[in-house]
C-alpha positions in Angstrom: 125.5 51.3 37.7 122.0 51.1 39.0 123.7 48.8 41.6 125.4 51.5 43.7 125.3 53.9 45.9 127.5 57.0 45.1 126.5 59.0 48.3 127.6 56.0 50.5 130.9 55.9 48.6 131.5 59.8 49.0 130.8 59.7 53.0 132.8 56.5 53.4 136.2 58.7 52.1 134.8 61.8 53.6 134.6 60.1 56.9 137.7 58.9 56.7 139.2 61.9 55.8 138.7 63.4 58.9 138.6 60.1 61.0 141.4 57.9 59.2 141.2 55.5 62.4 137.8 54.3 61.4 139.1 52.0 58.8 140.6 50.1 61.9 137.2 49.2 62.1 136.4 48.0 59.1 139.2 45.7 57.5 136.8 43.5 55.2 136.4 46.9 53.0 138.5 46.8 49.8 139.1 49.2 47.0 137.5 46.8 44.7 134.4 46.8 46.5 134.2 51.0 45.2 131.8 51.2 41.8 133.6 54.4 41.0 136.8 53.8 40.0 138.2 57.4 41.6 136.4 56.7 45.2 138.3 52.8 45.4 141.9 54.6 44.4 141.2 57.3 46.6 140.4 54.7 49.6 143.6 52.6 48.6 145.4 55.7 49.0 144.2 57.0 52.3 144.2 53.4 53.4 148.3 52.9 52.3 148.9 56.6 54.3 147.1 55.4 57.7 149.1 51.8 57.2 152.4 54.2 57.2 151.6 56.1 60.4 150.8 59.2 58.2 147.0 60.5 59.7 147.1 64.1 58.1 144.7 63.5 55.2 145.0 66.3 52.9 145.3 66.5 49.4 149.0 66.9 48.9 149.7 63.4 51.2 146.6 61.4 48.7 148.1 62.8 45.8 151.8 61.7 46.6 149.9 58.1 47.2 148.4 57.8 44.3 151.1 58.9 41.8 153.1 56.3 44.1 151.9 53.2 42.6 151.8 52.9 38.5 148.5 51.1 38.3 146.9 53.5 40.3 148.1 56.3 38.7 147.5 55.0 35.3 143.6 54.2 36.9 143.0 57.9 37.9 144.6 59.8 35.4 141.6 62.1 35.0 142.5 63.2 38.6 144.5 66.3 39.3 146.0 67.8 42.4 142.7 70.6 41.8 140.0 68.0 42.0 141.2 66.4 44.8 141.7 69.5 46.4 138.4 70.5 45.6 136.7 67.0 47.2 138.8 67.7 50.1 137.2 70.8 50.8 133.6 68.8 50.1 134.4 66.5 52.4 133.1 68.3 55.5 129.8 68.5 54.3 129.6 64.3 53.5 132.0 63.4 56.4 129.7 61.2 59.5 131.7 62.1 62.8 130.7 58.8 64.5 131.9 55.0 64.1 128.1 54.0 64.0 127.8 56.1 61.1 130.5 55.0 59.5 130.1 51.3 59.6 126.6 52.0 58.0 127.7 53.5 54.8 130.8 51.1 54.9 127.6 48.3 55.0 125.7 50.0 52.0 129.1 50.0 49.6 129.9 46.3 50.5 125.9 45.1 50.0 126.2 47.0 46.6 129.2 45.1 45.6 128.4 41.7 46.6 124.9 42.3 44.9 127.2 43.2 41.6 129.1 40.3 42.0 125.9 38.3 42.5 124.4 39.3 39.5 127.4 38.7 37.2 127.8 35.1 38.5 123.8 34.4 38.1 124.4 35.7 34.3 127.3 33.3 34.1 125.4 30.5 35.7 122.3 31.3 33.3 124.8 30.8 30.3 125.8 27.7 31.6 122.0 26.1 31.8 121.8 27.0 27.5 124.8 24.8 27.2 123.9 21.3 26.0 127.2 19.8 27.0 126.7 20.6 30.5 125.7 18.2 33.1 123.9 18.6 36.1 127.2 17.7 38.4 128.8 20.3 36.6 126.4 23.1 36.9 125.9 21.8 40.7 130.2 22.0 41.2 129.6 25.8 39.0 126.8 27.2 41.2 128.7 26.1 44.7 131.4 27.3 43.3 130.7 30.4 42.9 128.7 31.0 45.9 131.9 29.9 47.8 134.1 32.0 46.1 131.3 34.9 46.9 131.4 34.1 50.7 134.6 33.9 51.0 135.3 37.2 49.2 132.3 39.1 51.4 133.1 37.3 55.1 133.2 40.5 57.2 134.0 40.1 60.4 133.2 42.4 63.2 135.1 44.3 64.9 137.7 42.4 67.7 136.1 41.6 70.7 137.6 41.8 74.2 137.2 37.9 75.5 134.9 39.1 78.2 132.5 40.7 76.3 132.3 37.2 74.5 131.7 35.1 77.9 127.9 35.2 77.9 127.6 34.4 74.4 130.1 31.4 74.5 128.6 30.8 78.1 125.2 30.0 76.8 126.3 28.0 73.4 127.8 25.5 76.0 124.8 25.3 77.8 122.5 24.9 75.0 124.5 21.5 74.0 124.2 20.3 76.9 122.0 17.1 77.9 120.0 16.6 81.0 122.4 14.4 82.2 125.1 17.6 82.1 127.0 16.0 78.7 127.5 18.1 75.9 127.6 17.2 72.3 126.1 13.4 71.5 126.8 11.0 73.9 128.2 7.5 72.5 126.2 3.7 72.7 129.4 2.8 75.0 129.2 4.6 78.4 132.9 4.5 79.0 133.8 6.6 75.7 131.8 9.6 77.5 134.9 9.7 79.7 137.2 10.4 77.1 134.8 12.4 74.2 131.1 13.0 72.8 130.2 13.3 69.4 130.1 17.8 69.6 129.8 19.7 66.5 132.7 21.0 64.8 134.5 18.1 65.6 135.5 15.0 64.0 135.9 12.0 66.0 138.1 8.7 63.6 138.2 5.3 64.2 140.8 3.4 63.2 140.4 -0.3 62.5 142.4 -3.1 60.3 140.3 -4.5 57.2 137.5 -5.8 57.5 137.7 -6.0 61.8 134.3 -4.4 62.0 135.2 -0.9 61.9 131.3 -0.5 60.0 129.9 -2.5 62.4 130.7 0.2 65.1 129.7 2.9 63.1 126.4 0.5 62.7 125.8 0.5 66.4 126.6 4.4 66.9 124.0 5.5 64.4 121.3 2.9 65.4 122.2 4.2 69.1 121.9 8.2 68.1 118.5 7.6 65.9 117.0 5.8 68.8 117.1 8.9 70.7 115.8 10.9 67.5 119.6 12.2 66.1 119.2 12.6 62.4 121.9 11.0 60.9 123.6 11.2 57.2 125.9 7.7 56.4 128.4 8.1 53.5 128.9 4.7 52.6 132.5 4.5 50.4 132.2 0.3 50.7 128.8 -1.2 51.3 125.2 -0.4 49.3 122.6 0.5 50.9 120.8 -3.2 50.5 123.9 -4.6 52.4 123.6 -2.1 55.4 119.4 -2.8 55.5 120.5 -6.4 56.4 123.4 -5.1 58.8 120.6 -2.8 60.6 117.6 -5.1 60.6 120.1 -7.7 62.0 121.3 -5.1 64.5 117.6 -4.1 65.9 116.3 -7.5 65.8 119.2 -9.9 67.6 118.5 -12.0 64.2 121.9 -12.9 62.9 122.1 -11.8 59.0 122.0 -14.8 57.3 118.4 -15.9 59.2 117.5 -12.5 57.9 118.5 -12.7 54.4 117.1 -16.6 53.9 113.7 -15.8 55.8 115.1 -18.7 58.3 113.2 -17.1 61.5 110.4 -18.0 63.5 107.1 -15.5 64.5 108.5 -13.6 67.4 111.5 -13.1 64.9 109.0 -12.0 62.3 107.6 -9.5 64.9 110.8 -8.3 65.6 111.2 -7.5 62.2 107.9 -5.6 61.8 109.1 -3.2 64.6 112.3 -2.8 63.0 111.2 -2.2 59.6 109.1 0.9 61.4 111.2 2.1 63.3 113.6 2.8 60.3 111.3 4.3 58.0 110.5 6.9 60.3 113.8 7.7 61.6 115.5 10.7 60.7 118.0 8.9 58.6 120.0 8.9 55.2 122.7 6.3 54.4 124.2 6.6 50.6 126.4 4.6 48.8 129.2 6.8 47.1 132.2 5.0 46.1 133.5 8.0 44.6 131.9 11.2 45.6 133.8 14.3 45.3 134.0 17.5 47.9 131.6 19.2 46.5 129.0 16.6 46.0 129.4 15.5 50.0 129.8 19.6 50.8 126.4 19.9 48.6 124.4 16.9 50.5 125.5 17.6 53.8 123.7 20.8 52.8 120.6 20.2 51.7 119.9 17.3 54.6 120.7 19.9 57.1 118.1 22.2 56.0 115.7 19.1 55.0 115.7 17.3 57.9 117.8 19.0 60.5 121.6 16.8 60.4 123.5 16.8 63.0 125.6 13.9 62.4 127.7 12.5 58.9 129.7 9.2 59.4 131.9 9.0 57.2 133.2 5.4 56.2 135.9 5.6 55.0 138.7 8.3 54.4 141.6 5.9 51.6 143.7 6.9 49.5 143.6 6.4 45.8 146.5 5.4 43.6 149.6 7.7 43.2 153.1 8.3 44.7 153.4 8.4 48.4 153.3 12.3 48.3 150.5 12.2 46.8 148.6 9.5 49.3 149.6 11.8 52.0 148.1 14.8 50.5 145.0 12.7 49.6 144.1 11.8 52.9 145.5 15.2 54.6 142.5 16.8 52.3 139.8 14.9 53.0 140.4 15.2 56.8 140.8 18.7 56.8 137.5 18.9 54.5 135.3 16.8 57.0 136.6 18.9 60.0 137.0 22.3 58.8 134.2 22.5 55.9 131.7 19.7 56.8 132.3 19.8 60.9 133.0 23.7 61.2 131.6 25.3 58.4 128.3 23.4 58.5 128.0 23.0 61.9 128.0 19.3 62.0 129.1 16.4 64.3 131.8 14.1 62.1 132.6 10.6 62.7 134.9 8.9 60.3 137.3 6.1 59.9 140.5 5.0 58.3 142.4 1.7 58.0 145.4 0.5 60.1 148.1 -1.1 58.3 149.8 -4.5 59.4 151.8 -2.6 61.8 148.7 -1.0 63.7 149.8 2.3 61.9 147.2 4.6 60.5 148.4 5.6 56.8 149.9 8.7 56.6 148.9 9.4 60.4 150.7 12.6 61.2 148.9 13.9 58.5 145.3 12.6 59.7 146.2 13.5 63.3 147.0 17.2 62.4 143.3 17.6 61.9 141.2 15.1 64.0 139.9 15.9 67.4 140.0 11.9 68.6 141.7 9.0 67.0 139.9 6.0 68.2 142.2 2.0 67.3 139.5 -0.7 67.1 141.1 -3.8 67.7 141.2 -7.2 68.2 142.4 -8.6 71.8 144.9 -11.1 71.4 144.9 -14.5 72.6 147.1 -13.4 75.8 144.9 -10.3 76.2 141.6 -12.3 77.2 142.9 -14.6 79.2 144.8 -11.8 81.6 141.2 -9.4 81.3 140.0 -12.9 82.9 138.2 -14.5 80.0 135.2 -13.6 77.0 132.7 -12.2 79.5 135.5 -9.1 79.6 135.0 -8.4 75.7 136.6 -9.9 73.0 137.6 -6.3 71.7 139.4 -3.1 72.8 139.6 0.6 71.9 142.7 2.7 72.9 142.4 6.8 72.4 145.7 7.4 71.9 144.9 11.2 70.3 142.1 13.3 72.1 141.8 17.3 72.3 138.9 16.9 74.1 139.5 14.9 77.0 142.0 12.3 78.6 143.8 9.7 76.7 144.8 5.8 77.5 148.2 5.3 78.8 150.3 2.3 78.1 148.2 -1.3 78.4 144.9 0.6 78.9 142.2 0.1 76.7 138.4 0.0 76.6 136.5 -3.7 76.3 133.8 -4.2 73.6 132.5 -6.7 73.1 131.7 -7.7 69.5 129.4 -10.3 67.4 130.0 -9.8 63.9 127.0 -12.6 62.9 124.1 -9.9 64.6 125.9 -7.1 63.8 125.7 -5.8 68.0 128.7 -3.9 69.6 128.3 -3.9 73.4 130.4 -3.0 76.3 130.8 -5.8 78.6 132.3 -5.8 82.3 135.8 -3.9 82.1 139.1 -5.4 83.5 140.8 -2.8 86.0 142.9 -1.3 83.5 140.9 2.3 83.1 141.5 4.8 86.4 137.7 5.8 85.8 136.0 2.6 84.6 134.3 0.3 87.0 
């Protein structure tokens, strides 16, 4: 009770009363959100009569409401045609007569609830930390829980805006993402992908790749490419530890091919190259993680905390698979975790996402209609054929190629176009090499 604010409840059905159109404004206020039983009935029922065209407010229209619905009824029993009368006649003396007004006692009742609800799940939460048998994943998947559940259940959104009125504000969001060189969002390693996307927030970019065809050696050269220009970066690492990527990176800053790196077999200006590496990755703004089975909530809770500890703005992703079960159940699997790492991770959190997903043997993404629904780019990383070289007019044209056959942000490749890479597994480097005419904007 001392978490409520009765006069703020009175004027908000006062008001409404004699301005029923108000609530128009106000569509994230809900009975519940009432302390006093009476007041959250009484604003269901005025609510219902404005939903039904009816705009008279009187005593004899709320009272028909109310005795309307059994629950109600049963809920305000201890209120008579007399009493509401009676706050009827009240009502001019609480009733605010502008929209301002309004939408400031509207603000007080829903702070009040939300701070109720607050308080119940903290004493819920401090319950849980007596509890022996509770781990700290659990209390972590508890607390988020919770505090979703909250934000979900108090997202008010303003009133609707006309488009115009939303220009500037859109206007200047655009601008503020973009580079010097007039790109917006994080421009890739491989100039020719800028043609077709950029790495933007709220997005999530997926490259496609058959096992083990060096779909993590692109993301390698991406993230290397983005923390050279001072990108922090978060890599969720489903396959390799984070000793195995250490090689994979050193090897990629160094031109030293893994194995020299991992035997010692290198000679001083190696070594020196190695030095500057080894700096140049502890002080980059950089998290990679091995987690082999992380849920939602422990990737949701990460994501997080690195964007308020060091400022994220990109999470690769490798990889989204599917774990045992029927194919209905595959389908869903991977139709969850894409719509998690666009909507919650990319949108919610504001974050840049790039992840990937294995082809099968007929070049197929698993499940892709389902994967597709949600991404904003489908990259296929793949190898060229034989036949494919030889026409492109030999190695010096790349040895790989990347079609974009989905893209929401930008143009896709047609039939026999694709982008050259070229790509040397043993020093871990992705480069683009001279391109064959096959791209209308790629010299």
């Amino acid at each position: 009770s001392l978490i409520s604010d009765q006069q703020a409840e009175s004027g908000v059905i006062a008001t409404l009363v004699y301005h029923p159109d108000f609530i128009l404004h106000t569509d994230y206020l809900k009975p519940k959100y009432f302390y006093d039983v009476c007041n959250g009935c009484i604003f269901w029922a005025i609510q219902e009569l404005y939903r039904n065209g009816i705009e008279n407010i009187d005593a004899i229209n709320i009272s028909s409401m109310l005795n309307s619905n059994q629950a109600v009824k049963k809920r305000i029993q201890s209120y008579n045609l007399t009493d509401i009368q009676e706050f009827i006649n009240m009502a001019q003396y609480a009733a605010r007569h502008s929209l301002e007004e309004y939408k400031f006692l509207v603000g007080t009742v829903i702070t009040c609830a939300y701070k109720r609800d607050t308080y119940k799940s903290t004493v819920e939460i401090q319950s849980q930390c007596f509890n022996p048998d509770i781990t700290l994943n659990d209390l972590n998947k508890s607390i988020n829980d919770k505090n979703n559940k909250l934000t979900e259940q108090y997202l008010i959104s303003n009133e609707i805006k006309m488009f115009g009125d939303m220009m500037d504000e859109l206007l200047e969001e655009i601008e503020d993402s973009r580079t010097d060189d007039g790109i917006c969002g994080f421009p890739s390693k491989f100039p020719a992908l800028s043609e077709y996307f950029t790495y933007e927030k709220k997005e999530l970019v997926l490259l496609a790749a058959r096992m083990k065809k060096g779909k993590s050696f692109y993301f390698l050269n991406e993230v290397m490419f983005q923390l050279r220009h001072g990108v922090p970066v978060l890599y969720l690492d489903t396959e390799m530890s984070s000793k195995a990527f250490l090689l994979r990176a050193l090897s990629n800053l160094t031109g030293l091919t893994i194995k020299s790196i991992k035997n010692g077999t290198f000679d001083n200006a190696g070594a020196e190259r190695l030095t500057r590496a080894k700096a140049f990755l502890k002080q980059a703004p950089f998290v990679h993680m091995y987690v082999p089975n992380a849920s939602k909530d422990e990737i949701y809770s990460i994501c997080k905390v690195l964007k308020y500890k060091m400022n994220l703005e990109i999470v690769v992703y490798d990889y989204i698979k599917e774990d045992e079960g029927s194919s209905s159940e595959i389908y869903n699997q991977l139709g969850a975790m894409t719509t998690f790492l666009k909507n919650t991770i990319g949108g919610e959190l504001d974050l840049a996402v790039i992840a990937g997903a294995q082809l099968n043997r007929q070049d197929e993404i698993a499940d892709s209609d389902k994967i597709a629904r949600y991404v904003s780019t489908i990259m296929v990383w793949q190898e060229k054929t034989s036949e494919e070289i030889q026409s492109d007019g030999g190695l010096e044209y790349g040895n790989f190629a990347i079609r974009i056959p989905v893209n929401r942000n930008g143009p896709q490749t047609g039939e026999g176009e694709y982008i050259s890479m070229s790509f040397d597994g043993s020093a871990s480097r992705i480069w683009q090499p001279r391109q064959p005419q096959k791209l209308p904007f790629v010299s």
